[in-house]
DSSP file (Angstrom, degrees, kcal/mol; ACC not computed):
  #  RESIDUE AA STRUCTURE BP1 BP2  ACC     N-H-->O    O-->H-N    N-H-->O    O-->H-N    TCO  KAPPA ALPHA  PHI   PSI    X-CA   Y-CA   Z-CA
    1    1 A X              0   0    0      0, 0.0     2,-0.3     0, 0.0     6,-0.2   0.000 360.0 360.0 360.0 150.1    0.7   15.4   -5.3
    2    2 A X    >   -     0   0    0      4,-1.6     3,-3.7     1,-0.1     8,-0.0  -0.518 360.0-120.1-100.5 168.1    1.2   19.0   -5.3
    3    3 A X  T 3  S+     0   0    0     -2,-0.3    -1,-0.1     1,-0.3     0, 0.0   0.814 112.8  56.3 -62.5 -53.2    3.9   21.0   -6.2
    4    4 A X  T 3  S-     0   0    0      1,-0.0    -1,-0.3     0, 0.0    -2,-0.0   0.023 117.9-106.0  17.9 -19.5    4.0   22.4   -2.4
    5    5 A X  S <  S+     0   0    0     -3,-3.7    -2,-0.1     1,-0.3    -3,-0.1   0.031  77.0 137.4 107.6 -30.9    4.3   19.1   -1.1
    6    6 A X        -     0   0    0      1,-0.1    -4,-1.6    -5,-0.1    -1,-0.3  -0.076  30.5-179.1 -65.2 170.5    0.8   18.9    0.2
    7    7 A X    >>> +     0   0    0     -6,-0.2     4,-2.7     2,-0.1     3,-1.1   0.215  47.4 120.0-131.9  -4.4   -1.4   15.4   -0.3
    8    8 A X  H 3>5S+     0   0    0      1,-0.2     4,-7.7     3,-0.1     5,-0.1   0.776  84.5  33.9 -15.0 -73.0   -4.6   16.8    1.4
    9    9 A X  H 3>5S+     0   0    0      2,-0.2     4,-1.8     1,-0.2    -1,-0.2   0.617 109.6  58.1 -90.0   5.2   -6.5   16.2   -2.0
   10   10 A X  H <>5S+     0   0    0     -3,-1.1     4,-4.5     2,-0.2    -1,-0.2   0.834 114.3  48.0 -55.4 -48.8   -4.8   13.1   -3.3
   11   11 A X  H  X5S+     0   0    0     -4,-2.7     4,-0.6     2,-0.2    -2,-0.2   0.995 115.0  40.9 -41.0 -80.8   -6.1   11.9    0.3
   12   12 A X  H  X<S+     0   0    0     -4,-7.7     4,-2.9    -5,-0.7     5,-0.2   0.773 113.8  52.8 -45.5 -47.5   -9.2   13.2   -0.3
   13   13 A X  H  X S+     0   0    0     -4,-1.8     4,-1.2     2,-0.2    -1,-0.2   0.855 114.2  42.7 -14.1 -75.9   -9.3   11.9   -4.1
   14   14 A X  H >X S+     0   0    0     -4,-4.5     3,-6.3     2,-0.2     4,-0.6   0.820 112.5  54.6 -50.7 -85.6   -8.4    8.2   -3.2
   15   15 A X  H 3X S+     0   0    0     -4,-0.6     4,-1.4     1,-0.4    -2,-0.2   0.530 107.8  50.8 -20.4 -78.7  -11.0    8.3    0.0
   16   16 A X  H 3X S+     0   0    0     -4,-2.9     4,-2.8     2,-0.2    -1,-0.4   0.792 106.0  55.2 -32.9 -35.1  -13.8    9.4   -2.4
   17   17 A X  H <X S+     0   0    0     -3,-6.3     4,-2.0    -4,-1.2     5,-0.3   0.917 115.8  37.9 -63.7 -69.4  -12.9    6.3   -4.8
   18   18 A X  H  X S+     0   0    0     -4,-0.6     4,-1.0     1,-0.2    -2,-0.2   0.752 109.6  61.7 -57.9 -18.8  -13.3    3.9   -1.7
   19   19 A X  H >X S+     0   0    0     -4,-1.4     4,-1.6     3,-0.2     3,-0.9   0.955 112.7  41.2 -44.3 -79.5  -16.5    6.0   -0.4
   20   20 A X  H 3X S+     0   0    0     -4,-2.8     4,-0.9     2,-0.2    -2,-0.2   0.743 112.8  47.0 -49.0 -35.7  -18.1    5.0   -3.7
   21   21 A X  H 3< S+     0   0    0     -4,-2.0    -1,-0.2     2,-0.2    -2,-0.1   0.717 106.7  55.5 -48.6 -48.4  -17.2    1.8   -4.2
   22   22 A X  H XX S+     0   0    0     -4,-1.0     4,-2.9    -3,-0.9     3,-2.8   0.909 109.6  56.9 -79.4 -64.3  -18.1    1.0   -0.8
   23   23 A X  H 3X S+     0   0    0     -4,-1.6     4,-2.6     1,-0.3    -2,-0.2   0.699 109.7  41.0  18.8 -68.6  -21.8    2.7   -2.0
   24   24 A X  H 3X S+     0   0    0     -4,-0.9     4,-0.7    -5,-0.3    -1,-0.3   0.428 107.0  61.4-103.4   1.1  -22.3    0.7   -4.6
   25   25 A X  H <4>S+     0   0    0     -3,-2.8     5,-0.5     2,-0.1    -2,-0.2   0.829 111.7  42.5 -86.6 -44.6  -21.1   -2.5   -2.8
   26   26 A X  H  <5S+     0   0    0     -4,-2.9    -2,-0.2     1,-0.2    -3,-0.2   0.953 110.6  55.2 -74.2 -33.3  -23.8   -2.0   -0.3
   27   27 A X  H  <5S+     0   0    0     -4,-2.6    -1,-0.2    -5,-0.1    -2,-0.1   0.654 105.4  59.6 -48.8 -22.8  -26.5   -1.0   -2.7
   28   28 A X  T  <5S-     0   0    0     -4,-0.7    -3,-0.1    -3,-0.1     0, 0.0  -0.058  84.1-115.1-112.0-129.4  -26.2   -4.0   -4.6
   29   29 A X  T   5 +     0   0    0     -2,-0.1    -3,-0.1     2,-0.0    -4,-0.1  -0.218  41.7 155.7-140.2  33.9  -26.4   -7.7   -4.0
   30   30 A X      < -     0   0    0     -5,-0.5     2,-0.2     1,-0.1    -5,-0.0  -0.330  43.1-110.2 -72.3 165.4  -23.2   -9.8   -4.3
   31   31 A X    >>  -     0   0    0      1,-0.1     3,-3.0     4,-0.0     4,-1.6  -0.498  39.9-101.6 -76.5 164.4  -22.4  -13.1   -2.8
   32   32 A X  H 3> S+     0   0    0      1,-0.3     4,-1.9     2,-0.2     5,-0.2   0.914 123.5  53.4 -57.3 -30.8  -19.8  -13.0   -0.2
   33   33 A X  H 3> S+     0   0    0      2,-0.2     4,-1.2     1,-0.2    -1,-0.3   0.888 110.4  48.1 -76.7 -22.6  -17.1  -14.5   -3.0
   34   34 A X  H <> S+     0   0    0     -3,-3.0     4,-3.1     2,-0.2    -2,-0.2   0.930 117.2  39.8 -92.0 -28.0  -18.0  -11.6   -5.4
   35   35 A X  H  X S+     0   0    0     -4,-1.6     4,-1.9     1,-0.2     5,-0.3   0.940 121.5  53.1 -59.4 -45.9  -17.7   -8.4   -2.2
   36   36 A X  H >X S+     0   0    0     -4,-1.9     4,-1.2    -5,-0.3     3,-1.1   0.917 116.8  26.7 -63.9 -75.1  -15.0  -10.6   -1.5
   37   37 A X  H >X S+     0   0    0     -4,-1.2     4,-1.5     1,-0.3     3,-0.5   0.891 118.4  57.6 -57.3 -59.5  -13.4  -10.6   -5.0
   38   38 A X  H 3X>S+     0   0    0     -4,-3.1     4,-2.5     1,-0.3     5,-0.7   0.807 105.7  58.0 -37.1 -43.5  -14.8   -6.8   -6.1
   39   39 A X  I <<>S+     0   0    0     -4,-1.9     5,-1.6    -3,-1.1    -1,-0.3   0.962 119.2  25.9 -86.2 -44.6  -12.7   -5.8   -2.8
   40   40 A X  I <<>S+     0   0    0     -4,-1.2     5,-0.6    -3,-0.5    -2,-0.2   0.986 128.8  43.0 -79.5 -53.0   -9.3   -7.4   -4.4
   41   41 A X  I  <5S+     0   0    0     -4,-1.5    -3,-0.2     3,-0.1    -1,-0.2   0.718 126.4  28.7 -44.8 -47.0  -10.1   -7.0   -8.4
   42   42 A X  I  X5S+     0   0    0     -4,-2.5     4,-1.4    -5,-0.3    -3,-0.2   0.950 126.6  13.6-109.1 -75.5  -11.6   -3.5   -8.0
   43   43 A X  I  ><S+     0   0    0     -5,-0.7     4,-1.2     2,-0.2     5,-0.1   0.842 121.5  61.9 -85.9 -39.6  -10.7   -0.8   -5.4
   44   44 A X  I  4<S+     0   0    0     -5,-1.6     4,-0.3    -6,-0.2    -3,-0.1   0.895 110.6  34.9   2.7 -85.7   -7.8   -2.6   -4.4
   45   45 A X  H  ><S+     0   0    0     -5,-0.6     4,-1.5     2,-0.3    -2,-0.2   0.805 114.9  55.4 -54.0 -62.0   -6.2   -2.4   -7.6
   46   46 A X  H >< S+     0   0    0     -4,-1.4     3,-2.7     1,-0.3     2,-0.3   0.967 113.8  40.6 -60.5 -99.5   -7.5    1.1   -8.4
   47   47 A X  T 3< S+     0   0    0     -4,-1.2    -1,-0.3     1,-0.3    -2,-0.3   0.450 112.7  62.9 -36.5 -10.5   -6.0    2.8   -4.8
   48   48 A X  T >> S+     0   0    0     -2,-0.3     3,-1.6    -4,-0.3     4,-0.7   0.767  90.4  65.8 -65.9 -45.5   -2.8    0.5   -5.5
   49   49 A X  G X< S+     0   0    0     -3,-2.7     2,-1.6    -4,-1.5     3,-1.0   0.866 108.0  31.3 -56.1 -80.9   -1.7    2.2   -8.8
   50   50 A X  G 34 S+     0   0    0      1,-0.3    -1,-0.3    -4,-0.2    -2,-0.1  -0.015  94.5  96.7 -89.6  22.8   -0.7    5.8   -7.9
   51   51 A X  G X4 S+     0   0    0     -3,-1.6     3,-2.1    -2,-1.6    -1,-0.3   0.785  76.9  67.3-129.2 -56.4    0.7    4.4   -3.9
   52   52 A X  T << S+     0   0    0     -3,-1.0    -2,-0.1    -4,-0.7    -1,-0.1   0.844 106.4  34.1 -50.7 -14.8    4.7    4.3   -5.6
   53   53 A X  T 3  S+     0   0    0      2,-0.0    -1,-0.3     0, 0.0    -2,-0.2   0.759 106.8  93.8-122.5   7.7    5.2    7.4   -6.0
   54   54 A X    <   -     0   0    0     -3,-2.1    -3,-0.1     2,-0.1   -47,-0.0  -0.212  55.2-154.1 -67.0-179.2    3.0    8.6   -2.7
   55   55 A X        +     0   0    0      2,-0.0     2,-1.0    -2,-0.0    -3,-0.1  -0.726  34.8 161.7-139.9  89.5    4.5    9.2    0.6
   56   56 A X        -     0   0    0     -5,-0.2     5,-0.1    45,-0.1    49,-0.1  -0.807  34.1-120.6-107.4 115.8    1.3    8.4    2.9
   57   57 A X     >  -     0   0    0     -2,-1.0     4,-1.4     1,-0.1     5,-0.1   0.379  24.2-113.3 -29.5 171.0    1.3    7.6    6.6
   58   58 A X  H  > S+     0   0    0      1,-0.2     4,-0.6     2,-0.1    44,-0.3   0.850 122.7  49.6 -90.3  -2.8    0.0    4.6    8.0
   59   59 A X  H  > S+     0   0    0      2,-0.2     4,-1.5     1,-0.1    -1,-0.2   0.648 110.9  49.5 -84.8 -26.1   -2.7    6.6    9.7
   60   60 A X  H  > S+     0   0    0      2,-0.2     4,-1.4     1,-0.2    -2,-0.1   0.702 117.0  45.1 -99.1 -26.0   -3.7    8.6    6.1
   61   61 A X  H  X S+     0   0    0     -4,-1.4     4,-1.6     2,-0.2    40,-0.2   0.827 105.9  52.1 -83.5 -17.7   -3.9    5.0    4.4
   62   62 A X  H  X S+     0   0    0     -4,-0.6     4,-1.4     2,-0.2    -2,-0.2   0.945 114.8  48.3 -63.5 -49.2   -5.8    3.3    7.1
   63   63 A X  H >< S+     0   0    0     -4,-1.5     3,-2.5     1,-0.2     4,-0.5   0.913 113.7  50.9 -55.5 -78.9   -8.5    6.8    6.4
   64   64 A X  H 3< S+     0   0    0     -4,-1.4     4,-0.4     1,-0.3     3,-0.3   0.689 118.7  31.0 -37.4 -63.6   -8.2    6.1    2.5
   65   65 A X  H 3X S+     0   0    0     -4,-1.6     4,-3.0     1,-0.2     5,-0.3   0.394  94.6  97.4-102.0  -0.8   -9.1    2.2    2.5
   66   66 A X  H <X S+     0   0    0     -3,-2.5     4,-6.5    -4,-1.4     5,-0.3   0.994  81.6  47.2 -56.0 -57.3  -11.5    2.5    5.6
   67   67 A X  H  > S+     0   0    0     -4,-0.5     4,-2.0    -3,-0.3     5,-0.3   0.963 110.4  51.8 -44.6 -53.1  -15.0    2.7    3.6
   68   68 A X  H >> S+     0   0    0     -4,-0.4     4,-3.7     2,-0.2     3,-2.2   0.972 113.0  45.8 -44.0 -67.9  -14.2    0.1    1.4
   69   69 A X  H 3X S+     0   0    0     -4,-3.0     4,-1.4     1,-0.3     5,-0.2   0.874 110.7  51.3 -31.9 -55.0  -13.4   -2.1    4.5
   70   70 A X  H 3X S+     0   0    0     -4,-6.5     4,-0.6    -5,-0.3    -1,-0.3   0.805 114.5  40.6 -58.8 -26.5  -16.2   -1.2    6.2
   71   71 A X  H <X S+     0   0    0     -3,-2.2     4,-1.6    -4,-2.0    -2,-0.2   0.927 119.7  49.5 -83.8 -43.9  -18.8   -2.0    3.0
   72   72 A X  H  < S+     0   0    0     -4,-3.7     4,-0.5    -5,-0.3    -3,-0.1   0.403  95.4  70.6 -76.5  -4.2  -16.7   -5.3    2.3
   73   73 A X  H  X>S+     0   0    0     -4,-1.4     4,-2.1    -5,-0.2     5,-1.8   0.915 109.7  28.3 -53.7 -77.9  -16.7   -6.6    5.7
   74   74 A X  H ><5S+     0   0    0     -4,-0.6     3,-1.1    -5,-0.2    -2,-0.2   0.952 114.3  60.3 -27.9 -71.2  -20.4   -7.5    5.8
   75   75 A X  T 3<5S+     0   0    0     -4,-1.6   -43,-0.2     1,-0.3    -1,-0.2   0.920 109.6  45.4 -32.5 -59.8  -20.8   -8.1    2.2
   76   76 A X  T 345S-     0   0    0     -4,-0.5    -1,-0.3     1,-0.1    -2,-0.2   0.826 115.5-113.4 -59.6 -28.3  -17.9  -11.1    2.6
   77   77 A X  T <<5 +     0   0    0     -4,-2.1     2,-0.3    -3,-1.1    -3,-0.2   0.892  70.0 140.5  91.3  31.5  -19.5  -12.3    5.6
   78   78 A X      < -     0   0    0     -5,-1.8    -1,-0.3     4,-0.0    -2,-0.1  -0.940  57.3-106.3-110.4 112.6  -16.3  -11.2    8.3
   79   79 A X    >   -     0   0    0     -2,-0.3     3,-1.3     1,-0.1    -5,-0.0  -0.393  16.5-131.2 -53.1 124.8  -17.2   -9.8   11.4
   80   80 A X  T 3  S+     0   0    0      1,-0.2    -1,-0.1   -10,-0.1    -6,-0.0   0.286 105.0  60.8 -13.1 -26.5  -16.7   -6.0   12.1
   81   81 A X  T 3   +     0   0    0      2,-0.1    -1,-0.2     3,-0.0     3,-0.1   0.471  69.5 112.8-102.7 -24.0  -15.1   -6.9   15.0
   82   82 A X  S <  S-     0   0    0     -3,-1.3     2,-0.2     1,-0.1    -4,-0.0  -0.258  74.3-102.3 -57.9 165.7  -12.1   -9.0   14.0
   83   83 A X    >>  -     0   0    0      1,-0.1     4,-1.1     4,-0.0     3,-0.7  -0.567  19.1-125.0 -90.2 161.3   -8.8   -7.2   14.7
   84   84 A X  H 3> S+     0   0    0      1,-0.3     4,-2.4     2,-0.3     5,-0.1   0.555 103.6  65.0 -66.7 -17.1   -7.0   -5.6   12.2
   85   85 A X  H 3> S+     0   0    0      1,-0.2     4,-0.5     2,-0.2    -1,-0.3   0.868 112.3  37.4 -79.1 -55.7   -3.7   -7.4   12.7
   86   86 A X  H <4 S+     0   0    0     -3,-0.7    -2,-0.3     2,-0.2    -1,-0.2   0.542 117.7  55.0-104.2 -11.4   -5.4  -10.8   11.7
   87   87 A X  H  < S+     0   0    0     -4,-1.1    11,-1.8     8,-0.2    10,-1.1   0.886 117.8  30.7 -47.4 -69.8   -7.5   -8.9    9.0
   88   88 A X  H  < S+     0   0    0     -4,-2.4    12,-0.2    -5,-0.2    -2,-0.2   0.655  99.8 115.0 -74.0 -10.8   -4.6   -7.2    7.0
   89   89 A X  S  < S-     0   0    0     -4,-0.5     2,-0.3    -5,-0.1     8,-0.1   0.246  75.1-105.6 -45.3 173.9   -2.5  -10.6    8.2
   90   90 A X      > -     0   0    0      1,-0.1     5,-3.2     6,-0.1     7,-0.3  -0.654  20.5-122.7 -83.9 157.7   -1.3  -13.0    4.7
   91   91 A X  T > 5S+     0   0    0     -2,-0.3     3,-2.1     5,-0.2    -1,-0.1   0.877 112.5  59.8 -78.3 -46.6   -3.0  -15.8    4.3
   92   92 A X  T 3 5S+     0   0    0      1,-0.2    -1,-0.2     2,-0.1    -3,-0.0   0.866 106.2  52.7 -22.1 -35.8    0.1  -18.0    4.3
   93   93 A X  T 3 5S-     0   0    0      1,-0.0    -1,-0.2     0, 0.0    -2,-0.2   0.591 133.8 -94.3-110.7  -2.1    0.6  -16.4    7.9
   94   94 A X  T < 5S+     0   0    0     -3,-2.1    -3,-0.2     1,-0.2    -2,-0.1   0.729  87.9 135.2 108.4  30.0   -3.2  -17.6    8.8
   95   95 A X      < -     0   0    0     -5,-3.2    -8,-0.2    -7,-0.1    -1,-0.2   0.063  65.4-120.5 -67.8 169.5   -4.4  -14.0    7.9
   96   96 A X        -     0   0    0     -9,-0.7    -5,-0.2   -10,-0.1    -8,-0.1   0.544  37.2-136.4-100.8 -31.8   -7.5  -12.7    5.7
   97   97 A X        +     0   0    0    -10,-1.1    -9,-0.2    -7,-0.3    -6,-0.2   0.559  35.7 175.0  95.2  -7.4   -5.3  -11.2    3.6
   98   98 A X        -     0   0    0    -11,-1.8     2,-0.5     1,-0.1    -2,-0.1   0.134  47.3 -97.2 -32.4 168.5   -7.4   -7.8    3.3
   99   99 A X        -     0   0    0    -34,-0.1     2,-0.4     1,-0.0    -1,-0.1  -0.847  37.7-158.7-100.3 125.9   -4.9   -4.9    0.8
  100  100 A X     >  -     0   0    0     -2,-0.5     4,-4.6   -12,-0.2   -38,-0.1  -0.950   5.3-153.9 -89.1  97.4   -3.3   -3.0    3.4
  101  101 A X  H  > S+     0   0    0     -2,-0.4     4,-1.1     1,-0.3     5,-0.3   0.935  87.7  59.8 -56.2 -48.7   -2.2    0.4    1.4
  102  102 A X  H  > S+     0   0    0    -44,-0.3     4,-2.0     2,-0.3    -1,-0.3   0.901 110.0  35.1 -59.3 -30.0    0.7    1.1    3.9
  103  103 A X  H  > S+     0   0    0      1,-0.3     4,-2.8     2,-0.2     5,-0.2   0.905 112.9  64.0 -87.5 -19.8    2.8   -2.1    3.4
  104  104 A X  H  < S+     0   0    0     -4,-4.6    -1,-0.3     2,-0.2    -2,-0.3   0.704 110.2  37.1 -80.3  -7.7    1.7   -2.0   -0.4
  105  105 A X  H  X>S+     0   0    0     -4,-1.1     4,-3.6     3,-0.2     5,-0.5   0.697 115.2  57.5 -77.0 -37.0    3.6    1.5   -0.9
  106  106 A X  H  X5S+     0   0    0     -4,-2.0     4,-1.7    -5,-0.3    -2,-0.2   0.914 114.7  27.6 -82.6 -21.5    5.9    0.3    1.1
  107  107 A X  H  <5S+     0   0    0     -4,-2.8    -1,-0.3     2,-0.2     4,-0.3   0.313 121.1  60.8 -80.8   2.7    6.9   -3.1   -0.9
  108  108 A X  H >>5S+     0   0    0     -3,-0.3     4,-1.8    -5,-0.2     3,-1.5   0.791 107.9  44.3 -88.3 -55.7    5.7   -1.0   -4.4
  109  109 A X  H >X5S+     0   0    0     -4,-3.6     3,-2.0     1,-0.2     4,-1.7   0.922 118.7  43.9 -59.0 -53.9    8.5    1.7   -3.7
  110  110 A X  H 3<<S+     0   0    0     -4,-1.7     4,-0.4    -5,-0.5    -1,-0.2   0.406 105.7  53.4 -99.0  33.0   10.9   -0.7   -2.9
  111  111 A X  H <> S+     0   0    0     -3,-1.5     4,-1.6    -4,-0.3    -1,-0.3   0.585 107.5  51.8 -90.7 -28.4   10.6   -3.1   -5.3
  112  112 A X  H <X S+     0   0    0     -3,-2.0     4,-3.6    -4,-1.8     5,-0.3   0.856 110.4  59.0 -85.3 -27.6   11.0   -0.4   -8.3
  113  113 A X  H  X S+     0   0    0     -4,-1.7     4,-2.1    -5,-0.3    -2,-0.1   0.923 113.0  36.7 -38.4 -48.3   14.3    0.6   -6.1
  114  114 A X  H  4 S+     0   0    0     -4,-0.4    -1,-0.2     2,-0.2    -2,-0.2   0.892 112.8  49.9 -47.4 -62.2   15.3   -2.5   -6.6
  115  115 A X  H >< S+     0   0    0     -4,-1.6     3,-2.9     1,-0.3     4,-0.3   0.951 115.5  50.5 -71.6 -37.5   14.1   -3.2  -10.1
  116  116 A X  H >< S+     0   0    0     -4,-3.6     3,-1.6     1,-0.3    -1,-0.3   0.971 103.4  64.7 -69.6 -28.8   16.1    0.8  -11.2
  117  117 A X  T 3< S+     0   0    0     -4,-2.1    -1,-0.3    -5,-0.3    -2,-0.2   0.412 105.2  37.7 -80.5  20.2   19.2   -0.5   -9.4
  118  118 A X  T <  S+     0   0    0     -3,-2.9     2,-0.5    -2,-0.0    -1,-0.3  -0.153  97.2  97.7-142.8  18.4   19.9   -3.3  -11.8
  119  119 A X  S <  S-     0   0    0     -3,-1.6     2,-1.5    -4,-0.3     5,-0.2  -0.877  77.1-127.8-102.0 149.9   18.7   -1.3  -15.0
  120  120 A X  S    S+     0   0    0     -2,-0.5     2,-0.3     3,-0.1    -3,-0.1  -0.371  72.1 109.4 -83.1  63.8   21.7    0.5  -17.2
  121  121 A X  S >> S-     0   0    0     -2,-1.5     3,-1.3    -5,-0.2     4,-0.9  -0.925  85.7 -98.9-134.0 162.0   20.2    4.0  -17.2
  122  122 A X  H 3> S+     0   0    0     -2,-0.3     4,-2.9     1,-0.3     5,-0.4   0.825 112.4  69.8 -57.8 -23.4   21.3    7.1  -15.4
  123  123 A X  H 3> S+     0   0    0      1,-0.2     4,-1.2     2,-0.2    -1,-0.3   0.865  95.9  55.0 -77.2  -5.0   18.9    6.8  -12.6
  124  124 A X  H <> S+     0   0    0     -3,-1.3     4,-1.5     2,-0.2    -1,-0.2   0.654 103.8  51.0 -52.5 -45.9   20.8    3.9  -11.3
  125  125 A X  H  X S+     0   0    0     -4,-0.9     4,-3.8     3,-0.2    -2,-0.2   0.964 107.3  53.6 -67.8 -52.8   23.8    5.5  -11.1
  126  126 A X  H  X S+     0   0    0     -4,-2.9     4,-3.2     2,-0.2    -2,-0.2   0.781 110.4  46.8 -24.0 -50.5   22.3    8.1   -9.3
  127  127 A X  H  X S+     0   0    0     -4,-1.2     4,-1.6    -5,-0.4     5,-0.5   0.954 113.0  47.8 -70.0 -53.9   20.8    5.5   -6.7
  128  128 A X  H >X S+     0   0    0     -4,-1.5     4,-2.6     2,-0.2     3,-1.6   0.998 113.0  50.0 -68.5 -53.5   24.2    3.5   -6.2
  129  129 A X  H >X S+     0   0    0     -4,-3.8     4,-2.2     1,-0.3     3,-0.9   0.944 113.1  47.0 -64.5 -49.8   26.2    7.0   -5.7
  130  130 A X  H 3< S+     0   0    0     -4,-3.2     4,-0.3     1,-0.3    -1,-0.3   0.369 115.1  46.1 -92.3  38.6   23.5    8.1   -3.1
  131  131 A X  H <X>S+     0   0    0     -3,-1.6     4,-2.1    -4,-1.6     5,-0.6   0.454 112.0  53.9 -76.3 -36.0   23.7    4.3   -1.1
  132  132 A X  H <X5S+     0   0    0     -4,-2.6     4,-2.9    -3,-0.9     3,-0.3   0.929 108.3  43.6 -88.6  -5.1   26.9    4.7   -1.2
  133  133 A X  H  X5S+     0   0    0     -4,-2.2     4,-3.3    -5,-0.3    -1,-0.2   0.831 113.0  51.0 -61.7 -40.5   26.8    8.1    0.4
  134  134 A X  H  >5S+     0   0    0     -4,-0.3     4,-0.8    -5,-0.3    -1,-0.2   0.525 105.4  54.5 -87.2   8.8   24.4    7.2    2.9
  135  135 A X  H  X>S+     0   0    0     -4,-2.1     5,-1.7    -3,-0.3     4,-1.0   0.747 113.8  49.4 -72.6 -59.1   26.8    4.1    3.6
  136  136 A X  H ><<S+     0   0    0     -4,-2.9     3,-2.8    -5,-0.6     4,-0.2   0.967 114.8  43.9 -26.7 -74.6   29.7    7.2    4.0
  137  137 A X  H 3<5S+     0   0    0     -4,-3.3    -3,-0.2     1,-0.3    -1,-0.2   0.912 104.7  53.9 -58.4 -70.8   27.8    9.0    6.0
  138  138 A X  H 3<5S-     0   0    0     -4,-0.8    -1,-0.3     1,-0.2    -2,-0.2   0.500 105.1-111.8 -45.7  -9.1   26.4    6.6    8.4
  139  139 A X  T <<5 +     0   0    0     -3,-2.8     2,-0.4    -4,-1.0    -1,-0.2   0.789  67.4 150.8  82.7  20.6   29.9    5.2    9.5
  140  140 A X      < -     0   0    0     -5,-1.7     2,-0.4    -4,-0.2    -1,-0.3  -0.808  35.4-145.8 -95.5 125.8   28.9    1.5    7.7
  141  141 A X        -     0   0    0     -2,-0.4     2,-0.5     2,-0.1    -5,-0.0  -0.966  54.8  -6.7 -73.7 108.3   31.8   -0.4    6.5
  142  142 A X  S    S-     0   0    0     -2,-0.4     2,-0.4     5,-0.0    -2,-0.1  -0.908 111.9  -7.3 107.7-101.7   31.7   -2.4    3.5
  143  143 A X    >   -     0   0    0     -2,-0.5     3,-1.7     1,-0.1     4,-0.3  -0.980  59.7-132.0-118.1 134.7   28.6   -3.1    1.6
  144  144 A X  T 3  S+     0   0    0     -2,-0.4     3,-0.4     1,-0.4    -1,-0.1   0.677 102.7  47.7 -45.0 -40.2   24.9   -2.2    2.7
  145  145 A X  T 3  S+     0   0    0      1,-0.2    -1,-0.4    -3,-0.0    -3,-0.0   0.023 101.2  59.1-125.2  61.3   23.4   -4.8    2.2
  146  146 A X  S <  S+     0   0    0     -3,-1.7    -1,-0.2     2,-0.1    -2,-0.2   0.230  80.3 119.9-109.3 -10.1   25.7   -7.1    3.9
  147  147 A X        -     0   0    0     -3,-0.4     2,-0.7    -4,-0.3    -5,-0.0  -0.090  70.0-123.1 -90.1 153.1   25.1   -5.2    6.8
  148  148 A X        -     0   0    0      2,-0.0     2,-0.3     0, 0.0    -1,-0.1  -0.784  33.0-168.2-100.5 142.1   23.5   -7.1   10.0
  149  149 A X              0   0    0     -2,-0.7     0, 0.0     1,-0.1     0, 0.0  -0.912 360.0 360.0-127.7 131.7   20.0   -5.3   11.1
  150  150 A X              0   0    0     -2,-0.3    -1,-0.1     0, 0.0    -2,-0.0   0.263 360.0 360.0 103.6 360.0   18.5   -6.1   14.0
């Protein structure tokens, strides 16, 4: 990210990864279990790593992980067509289980939230004064995440 805020070429940067990938998926010859596998093992993985400390829309991750999709569709032997909701779905939930970049930042960030609020280090403190500020602030009584949602 840049110092300015901007993510233009972080964007661009990932996109290129999956552009290539996607490349070399179609040029060569796997069976549908290795595009399958390549898609989770490989580009996946790779576009997962740097996703905690992004802040990417769900529209600027869909752009990022599109090529890939598009080469690894075929490959696997998945229709083109299927919707994206039953694509990106779990498999538990009767899903495909394709990597969906937005809900992976969004269970990466807050799982290291999580993991720093139970470490003894300053950033911890840090985190618990500002919950408990935005508990202040918001007019929330007691503890946050006691609180009923929904």
């Amino acid at each position: 990210m840049a110092p300015n805020g901007s993510k233009e070429k972080m964007i661009a940067e990932m996109r290129q990864s999956a552009v290539e990938w996607g490349a070399k998926i179609r040029r060569g010859r796997p069976s549908q279990e290795e595009a399958w596998q390549a898609l989770h093992s490989t580009i996946a993985a790779k576009l997962k790593y740097p996703l905690a400390a992004c802040t990417f829309t769900e529209r600027e991750c869909i752009s990022i992980m599109a090529p890939a999709i598009r080469a690894a569709l075929p490959k696997s032997g998945i229709s083109r067509t299927m919707a994206s909701s039953v694509r990106d779905a779990p498999i538990t939930s009767g899903g495909l289980g394709f990597p969906n970049l937005y809900k992976l930042m969004g269970t990466l960030r807050t799982a290291l939230l999580v993991n720093q609020c139970w470490q003894k280090t300053p950033t911890r403190h840090l985190l618990h004064t500002c919950i408990e500020d935005m508990v202040l602030e918001t007019g929330l009584y007691g503890l946050l995440w006691h609180q009923k949602y929904g």
